[in-house]
C-alpha positions as CSV (number, residue, x, y, z in Angstrom):
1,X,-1.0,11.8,25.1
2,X,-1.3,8.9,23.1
3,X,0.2,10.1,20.2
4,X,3.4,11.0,18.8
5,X,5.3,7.9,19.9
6,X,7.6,5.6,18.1
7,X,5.1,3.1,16.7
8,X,3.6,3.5,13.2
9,X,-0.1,3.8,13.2
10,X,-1.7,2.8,9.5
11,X,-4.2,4.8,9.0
12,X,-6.8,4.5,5.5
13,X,-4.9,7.2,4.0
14,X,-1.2,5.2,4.7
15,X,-2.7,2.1,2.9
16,X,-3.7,3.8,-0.3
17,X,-0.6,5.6,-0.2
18,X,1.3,2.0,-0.3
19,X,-1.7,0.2,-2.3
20,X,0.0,-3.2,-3.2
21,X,3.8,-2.7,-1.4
22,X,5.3,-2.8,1.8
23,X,4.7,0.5,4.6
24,X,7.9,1.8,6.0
25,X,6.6,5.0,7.5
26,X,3.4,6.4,8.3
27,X,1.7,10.2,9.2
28,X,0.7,9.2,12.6
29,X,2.4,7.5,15.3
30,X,1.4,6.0,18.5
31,X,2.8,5.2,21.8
32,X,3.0,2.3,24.3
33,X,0.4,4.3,26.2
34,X,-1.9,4.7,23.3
35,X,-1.4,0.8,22.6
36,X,-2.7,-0.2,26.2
37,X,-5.7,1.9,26.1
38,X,-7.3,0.4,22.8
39,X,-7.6,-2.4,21.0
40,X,-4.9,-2.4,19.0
41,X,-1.7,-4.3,19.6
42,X,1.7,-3.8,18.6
43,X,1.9,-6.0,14.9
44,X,5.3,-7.7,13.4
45,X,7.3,-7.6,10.2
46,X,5.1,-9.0,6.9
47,X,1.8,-8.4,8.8
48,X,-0.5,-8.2,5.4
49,X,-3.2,-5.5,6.1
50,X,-6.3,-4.9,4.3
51,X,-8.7,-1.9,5.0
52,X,-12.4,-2.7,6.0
53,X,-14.0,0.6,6.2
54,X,-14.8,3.0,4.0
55,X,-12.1,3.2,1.4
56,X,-12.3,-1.1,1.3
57,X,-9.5,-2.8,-0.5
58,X,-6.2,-1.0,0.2
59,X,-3.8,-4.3,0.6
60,X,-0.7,-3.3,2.4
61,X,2.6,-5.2,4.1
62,X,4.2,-4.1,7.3
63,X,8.2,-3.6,6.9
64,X,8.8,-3.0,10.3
65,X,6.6,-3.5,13.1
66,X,3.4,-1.3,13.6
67,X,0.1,-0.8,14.8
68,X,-3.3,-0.4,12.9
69,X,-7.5,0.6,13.6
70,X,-10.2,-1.4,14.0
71,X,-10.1,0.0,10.2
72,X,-8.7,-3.0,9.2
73,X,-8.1,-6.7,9.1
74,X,-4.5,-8.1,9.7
75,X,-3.3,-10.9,9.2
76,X,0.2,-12.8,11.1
77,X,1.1,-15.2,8.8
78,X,2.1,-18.2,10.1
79,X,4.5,-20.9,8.8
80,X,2.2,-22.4,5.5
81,X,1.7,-19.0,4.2
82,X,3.8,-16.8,2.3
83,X,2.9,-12.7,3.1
84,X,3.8,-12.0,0.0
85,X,1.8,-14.1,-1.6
86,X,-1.1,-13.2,0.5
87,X,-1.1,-9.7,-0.4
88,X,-1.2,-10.7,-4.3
89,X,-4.1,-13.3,-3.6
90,X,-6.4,-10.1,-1.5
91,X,-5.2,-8.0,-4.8
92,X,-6.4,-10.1,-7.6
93,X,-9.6,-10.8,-5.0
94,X,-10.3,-7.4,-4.2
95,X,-13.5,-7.3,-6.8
96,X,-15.1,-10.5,-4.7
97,X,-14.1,-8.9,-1.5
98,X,-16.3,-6.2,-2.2
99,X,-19.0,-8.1,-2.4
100,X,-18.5,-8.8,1.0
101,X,-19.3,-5.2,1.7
102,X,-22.2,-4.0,3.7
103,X,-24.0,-0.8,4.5
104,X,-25.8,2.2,2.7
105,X,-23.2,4.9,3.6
106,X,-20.4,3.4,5.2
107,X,-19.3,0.4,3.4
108,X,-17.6,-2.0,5.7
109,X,-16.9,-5.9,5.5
110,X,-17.2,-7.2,8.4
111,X,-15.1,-9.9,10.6
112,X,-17.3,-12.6,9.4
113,X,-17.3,-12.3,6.2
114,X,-14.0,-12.0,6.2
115,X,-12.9,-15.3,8.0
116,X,-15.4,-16.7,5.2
117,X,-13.5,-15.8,2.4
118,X,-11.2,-19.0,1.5
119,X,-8.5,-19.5,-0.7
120,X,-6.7,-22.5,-2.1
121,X,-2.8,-22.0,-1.3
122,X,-0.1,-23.9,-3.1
123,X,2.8,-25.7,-0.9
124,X,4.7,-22.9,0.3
125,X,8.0,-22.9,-2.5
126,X,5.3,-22.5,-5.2
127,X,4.1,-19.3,-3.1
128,X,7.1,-18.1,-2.9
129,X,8.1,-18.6,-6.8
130,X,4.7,-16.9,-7.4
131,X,5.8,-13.9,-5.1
132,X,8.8,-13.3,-6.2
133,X,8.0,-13.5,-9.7
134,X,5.3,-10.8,-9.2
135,X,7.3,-9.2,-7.3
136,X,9.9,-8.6,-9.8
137,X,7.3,-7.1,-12.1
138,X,6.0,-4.9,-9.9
139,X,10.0,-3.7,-9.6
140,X,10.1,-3.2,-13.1
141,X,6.4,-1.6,-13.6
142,X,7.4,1.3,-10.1
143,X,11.1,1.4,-11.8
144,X,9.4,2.4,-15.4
145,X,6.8,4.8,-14.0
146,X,10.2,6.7,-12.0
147,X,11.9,6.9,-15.3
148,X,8.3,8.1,-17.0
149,X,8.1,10.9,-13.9
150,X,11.8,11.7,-14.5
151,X,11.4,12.0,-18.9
152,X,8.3,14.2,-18.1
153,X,10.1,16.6,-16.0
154,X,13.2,16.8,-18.2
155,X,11.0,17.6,-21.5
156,X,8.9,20.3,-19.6
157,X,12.1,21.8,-18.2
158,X,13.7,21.7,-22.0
159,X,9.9,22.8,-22.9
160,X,10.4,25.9,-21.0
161,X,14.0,26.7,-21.6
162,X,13.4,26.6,-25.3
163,X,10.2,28.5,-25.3
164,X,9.1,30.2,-22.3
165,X,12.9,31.7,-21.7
166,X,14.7,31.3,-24.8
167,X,17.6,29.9,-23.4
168,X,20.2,30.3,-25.6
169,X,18.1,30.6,-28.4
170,X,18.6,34.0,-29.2
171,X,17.9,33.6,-32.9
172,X,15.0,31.5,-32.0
173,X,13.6,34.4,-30.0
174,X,14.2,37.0,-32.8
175,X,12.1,35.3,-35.0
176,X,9.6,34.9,-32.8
């Protein structure tokens, strides 16, 4: 009864899915019923999330508002901090994160470590050149990797035109 509702509910496999970029949609949602019987509170726009448990590390952005686990830490940014530039400072941090890590079978960092871990921040216009700039090349690297899926499906489909069906290739085919 808690589930299948209208809010989005991250889950571990959600943030590895969106690794590094803003979550628009997720495989599970909640409801206002499931939200009042946990812990877990309704989150807004640009909430940077980073997972805690087990698969430690995925850095994610909320584009619309949503809900998460105890799975992982959130953070609201306030006023002095840029989202965006959080989510690249807990990227290029993930290695010394880890270290933060506890446990033999379950890694998990834990709240205090977590509200250990400082980082020096820029006045905010410098954080938001920083963002935007990164930003762009991450727009460029997920716009080359679309063109690289795109050229790899358009040789195998020329691949197998030419040589599996011998689309017009008759002569091709007779000397084969």
């Amino acid at each position: 009864e808690y589930w299948d509702g209208d809010v989005p509910w991250i889950g571990i496999k959600d943030a590895g899915a969106n690794h590094g970029r803003d979550i628009y949609d997720t495989q599970h949602h909640t409801n206002d019923l499931g939200i009042t019987n946990s812990a877990a509170r309704r989150l807004p726009v640009g909430t940077v999330c980073l997972s805690r448990t087990a698969s430690i590390g995925y850095v994610t952005r909320m584009a619309r508002e949503m809900s998460t686990s105890q799975d992982f830490v959130n953070w609201v940014c306030g006023p002095d901090l840029e989202s965006r530039y959080l989510v690249y400072i807990l990227l290029s941090e993930l290695d010394s994160l880890a270290r933060f890590a506890h446990g033999t079978t379950h890694q998990t960092i834990y709240f205090p470590e977590v509200k250990a871990f400082h980082v020096c921040l820029p006045p905010l216009p410098e954080q938001r050149r920083i963002a935007a700039a990164l930003g762009a090349l991450d727009d460029k690297i997920e716009l080359n990797r679309q063109r690289n899926r795109i050229l790899a499906e358009l040789a195998h489909a020329i691949f197998k035109s030419w040589f599996i069906d011998f689309d017009g290739h008759e002569v091709v085919a007779q000397e084969l």
